[in-house]
N, C-alpha and C positions, 0 to 999 in steps of 0.2 A: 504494500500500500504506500503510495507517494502521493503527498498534499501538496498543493499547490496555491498559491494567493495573490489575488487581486484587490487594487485600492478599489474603491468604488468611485472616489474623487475623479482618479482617473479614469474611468469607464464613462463618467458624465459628461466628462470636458476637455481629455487629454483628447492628444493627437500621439504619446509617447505614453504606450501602459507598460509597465517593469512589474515580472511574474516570476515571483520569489518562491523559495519553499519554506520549509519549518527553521530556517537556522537563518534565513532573512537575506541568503546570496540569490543571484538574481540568477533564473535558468533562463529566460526567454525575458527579451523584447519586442513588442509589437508597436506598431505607429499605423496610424487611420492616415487615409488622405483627407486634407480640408476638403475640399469640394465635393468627396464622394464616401461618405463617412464609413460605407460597406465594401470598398477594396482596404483591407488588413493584408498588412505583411506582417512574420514571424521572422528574429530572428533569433538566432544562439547567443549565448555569452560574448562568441567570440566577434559580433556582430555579423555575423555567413545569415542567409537568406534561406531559410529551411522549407517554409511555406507561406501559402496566400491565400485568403477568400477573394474572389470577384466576381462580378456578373458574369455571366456564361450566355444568356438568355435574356433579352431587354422584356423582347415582347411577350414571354412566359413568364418573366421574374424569376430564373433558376441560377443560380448562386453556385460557384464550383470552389471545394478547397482543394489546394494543390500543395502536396509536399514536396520538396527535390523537384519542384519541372513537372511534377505527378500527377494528374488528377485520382485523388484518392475517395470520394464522398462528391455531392450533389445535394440543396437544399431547395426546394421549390417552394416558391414563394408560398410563406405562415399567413395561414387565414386570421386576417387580425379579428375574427369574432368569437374562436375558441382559442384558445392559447393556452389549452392543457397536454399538446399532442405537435410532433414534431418528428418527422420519418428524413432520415437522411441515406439518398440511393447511394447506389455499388457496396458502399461498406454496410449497409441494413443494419444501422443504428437507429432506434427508436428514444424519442426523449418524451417525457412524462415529468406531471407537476407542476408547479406552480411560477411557470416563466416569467411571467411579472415581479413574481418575489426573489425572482433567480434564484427556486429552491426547486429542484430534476433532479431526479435521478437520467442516466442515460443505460439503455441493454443494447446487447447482442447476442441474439440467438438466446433469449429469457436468462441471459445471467449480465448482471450488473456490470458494469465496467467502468462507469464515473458517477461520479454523486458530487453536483453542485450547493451550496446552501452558504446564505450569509453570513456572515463572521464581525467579530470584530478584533481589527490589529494593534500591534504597537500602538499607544499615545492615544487610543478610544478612538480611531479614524475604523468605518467602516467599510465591509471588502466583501470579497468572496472565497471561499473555501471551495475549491477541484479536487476531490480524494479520486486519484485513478488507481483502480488494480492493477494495472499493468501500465509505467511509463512509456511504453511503446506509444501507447495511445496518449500521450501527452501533445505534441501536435496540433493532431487535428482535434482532439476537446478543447485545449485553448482557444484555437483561433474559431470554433463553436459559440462555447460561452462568451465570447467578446462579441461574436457577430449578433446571437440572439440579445443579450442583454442590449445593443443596442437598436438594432430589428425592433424590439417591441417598445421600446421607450417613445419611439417617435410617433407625433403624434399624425392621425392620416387626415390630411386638409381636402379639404373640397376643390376642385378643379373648378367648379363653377366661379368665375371671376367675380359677376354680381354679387354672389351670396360672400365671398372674400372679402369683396370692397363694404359691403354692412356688415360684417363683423369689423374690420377697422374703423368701422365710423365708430360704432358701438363700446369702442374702449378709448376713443381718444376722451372725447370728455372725463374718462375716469380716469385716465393718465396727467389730463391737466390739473385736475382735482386734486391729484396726487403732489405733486410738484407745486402747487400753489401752497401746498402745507409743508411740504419741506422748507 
């Protein structure tokens, strides 16, 4: 069993998450693109380029991670109306749980092989805990629970520009309101 940990600070807002274990050395570095917050790269200690989530599929929404050059897994775009359930092709991993609270389990073939769940770290800053049976799968669970925890956080806007443009009407007044009391 190898644990794994994520700030949560950085899950919200970095472009740079550093993914320690239980002794606080850093096994993996990941960085989000600004402009496209779902290509992740992974890299090692030694900063080498191990693997990557990215689009695969615009018009399907299927999301490919790749180890080494690899494509190893496939995630086709998470129905944002159930978010208890998450199938990732070629490697037939299945996640289950409670992905808003980033607390999964994940199996293969009904046995367990990562167990995600919130933590809290060093100095009261809160994180995530990765217990994987096998660091093999270290990887591609990482660069998973980065992509899901961010995947669901965001929220899904309306295409409709009208209905956009009256929700911005509809907070500026409360924004001024605001700022006039500051």
């Amino acid at each position: 069993m190898m644990n794994l940990y994520i700030r949560k600070a950085d899950l919200a807002v970095g472009n740079i998450l550093v993914i320690t274990n239980q002794n606080k050395e850093t096994v993996f570095i990941a960085s989000r693109d600004k402009e496209n917050p779902f290509l992740i790269k992974l890299y090692n200690r030694l900063n080498t380029l191990i693997g990557e989530i990215k689009l695969k599929n615009n018009f399907l929404k299927i999301y490919s991670i790749e180890i080494n050059g690899e494509e190893k897994a496939t995630i086709n775009a998470i129905p944002m109306l159930d978010l208890k359930y998450v199938h990732l092709g070629q490697i037939n991993w299945n996640v289950f749980g409670n992905l808003v609270m980033s607390d999964y389990h994940v199996t293969k073939d009904g046995k367990e092989i990562l167990v995600v769940q919130p933590t809290i770290l060093a100095q009261g800053h809160p994180g995530l805990e990765l217990d994987f049976t096998n660091m093999d799968d270290g990887p591609v669970g990482t660069l998973l629970t980065i992509f899901l925890n961010k995947y669901i956080k965001l929220p899904t806007l309306s295409s409709n520009r009208e209905m956009d443009g009256n929700l911005l009407k509809s907070k500026i007044p409360y924004l001024n309101n605001f700022k006039n009391k500051c």
